[in-house]
C-alpha positions as CSV (number, residue, x, y, z in Angstrom):
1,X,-8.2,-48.0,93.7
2,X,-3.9,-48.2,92.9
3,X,-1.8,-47.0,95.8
4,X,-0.3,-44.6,93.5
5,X,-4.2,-43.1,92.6
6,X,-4.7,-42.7,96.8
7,X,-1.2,-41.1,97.1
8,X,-2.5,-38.5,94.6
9,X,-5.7,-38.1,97.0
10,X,-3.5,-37.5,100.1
11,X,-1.6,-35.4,98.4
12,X,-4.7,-33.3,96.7
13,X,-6.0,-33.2,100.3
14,X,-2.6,-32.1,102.1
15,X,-2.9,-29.5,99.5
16,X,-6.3,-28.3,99.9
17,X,-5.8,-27.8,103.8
18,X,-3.0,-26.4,103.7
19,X,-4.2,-23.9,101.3
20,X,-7.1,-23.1,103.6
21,X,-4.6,-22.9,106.6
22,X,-3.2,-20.1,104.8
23,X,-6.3,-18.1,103.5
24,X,-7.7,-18.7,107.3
25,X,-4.3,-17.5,108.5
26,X,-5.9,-13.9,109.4
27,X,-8.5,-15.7,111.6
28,X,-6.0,-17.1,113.6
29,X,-4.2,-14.2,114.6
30,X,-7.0,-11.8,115.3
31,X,-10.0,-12.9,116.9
32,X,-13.0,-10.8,118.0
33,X,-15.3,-10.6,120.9
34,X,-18.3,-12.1,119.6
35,X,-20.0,-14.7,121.7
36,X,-19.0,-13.3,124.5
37,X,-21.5,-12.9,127.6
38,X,-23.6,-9.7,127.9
39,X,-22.1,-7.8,125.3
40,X,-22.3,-4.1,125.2
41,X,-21.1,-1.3,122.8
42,X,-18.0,-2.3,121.5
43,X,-17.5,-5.2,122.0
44,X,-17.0,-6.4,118.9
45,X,-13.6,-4.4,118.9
46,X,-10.4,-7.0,117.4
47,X,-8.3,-8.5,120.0
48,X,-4.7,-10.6,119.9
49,X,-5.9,-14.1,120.2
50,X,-4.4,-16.3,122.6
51,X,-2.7,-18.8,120.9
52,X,0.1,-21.7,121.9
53,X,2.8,-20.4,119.7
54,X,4.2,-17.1,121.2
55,X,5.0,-15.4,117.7
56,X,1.3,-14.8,117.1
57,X,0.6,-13.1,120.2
58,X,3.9,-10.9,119.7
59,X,2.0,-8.9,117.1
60,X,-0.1,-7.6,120.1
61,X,1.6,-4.6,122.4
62,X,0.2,-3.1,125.9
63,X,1.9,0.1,126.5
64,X,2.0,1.2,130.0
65,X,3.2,5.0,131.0
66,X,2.3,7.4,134.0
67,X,-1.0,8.7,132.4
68,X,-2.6,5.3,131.0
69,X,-2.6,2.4,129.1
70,X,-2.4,1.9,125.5
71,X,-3.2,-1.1,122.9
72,X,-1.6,-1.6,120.0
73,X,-4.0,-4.1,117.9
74,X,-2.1,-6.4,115.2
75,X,-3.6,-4.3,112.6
76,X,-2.2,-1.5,113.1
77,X,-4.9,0.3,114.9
78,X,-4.3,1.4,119.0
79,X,-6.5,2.5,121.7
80,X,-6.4,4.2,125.1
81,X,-7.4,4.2,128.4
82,X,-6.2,7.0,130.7
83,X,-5.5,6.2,134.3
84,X,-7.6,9.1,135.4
85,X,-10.8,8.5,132.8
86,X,-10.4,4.5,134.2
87,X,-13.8,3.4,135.1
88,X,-14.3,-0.3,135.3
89,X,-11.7,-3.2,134.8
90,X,-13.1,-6.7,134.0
91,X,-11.9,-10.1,133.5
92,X,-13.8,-11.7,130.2
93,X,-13.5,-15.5,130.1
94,X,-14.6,-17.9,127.0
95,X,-14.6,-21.3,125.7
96,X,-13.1,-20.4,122.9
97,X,-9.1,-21.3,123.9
98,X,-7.1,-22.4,122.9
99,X,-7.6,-21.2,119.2
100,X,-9.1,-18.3,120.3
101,X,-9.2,-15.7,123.1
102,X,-10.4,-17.3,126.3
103,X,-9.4,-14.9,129.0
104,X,-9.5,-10.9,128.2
105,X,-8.6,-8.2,130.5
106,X,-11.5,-5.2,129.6
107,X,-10.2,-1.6,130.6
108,X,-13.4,0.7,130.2
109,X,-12.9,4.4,130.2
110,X,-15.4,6.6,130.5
111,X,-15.4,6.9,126.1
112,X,-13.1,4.2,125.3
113,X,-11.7,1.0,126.2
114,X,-9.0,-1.6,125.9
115,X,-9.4,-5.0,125.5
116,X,-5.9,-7.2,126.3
117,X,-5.8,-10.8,125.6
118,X,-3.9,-13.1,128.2
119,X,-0.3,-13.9,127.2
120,X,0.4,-10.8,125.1
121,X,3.5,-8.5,125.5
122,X,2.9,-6.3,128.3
123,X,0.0,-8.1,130.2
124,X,2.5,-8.9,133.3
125,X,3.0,-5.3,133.9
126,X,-0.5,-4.2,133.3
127,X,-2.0,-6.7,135.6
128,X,0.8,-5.3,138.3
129,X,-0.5,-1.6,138.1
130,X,-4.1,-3.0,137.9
131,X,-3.7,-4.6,141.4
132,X,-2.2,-1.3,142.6
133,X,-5.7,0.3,141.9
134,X,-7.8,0.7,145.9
135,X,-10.2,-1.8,146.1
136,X,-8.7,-4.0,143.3
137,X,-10.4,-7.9,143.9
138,X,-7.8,-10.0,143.2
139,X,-10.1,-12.8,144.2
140,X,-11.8,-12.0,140.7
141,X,-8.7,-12.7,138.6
142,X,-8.6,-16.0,141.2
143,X,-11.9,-16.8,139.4
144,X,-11.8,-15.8,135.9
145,X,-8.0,-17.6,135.9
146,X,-9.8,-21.1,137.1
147,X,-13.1,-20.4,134.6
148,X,-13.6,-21.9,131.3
149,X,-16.8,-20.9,130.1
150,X,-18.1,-17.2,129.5
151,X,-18.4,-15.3,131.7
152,X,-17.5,-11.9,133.4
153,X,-15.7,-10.9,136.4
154,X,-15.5,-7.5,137.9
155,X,-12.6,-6.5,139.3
156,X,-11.8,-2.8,140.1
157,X,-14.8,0.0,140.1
158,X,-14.1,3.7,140.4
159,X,-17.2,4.3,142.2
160,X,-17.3,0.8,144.6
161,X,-13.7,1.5,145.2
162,X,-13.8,5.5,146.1
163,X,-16.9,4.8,148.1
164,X,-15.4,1.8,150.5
165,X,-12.1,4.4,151.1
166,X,-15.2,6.9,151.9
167,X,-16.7,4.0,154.6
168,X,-13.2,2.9,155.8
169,X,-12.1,6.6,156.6
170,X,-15.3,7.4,158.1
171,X,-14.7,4.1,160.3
172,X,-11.7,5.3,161.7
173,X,-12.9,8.5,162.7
């Protein structure tokens, strides 16, 4: 085989994946939560992947305001979680990083939830009011910060946190 015959292959080949790079491109800037441990209903909701480069993730918003949160998906699409309908807050780690979203903040309301991928616009701030929340474990976000496999950790309750302010007032009586 000439040199100038393999050129034409590396360059047919550069071609090719960089073609594929481009049709995939929607892949890798919105992921999904399949795979992820004991999924329920709706989980398989789109999420802003994390990804090394920072422009990617900048499609993704968390909006934070006195009466909830709100996500704003790349697409387009947006959903809410009011402070007040808050149920459960978890901490969704995969294996899937870093082309993919490997840790996941999971806001569940009592109809709807948010899912927030590490690293996007907002996150800081929503983690801050998060810990604000009675009975927040921030030994959970510890865990699910130093995991990198799939799992789940549980980090704020309405009903495990309302009843240890129950038990602790009750204690002080």
């Amino acid at each position: 085989m000439s040199h100038e015959m393999l050129g034409w292959l590396v360059l047919a080949a550069y071609l090719l994946l960089l073609a594929l790079l481009i049709l995939t491109r929607r892949w890798w800037t919105i992921g999904d939560v399949r795979g992820l441990p004991d999924q329920g209903q709706g989980d398989q909701e789109r999420v802003g992947t994390k990804h090394p480069q920072a422009q990617r993730q900048s499609r993704f918003l968390v909006k934070l305001s006195e009466s909830g949160v709100c996500c704003v998906y790349p697409d387009g699409t947006s959903r809410s979680v009011a402070w007040y309908d808050l149920q459960r807050v978890e901490i969704v780690t995969t294996d899937s990083g870093p082309f993919g979203p490997d840790v996941l903040f999971v806001l569940h309301g009592s109809s709807t939830k948010c899912i927030v991928s590490q690293g996007v616009e907002g996150e800081t701030q929503l983690l801050e009011r998060l810990q604000q929340l009675p009975g927040f474990r921030n030994e959970a976000v510890i865990e699910a910060m130093c995991c990198p496999e799939n799992q789940r950790f549980l980090c704020w309750e309405r009903a495990a946190s309302v009843d240890s302010q129950a038990k602790a007032k009750g204690e002080d009586d």
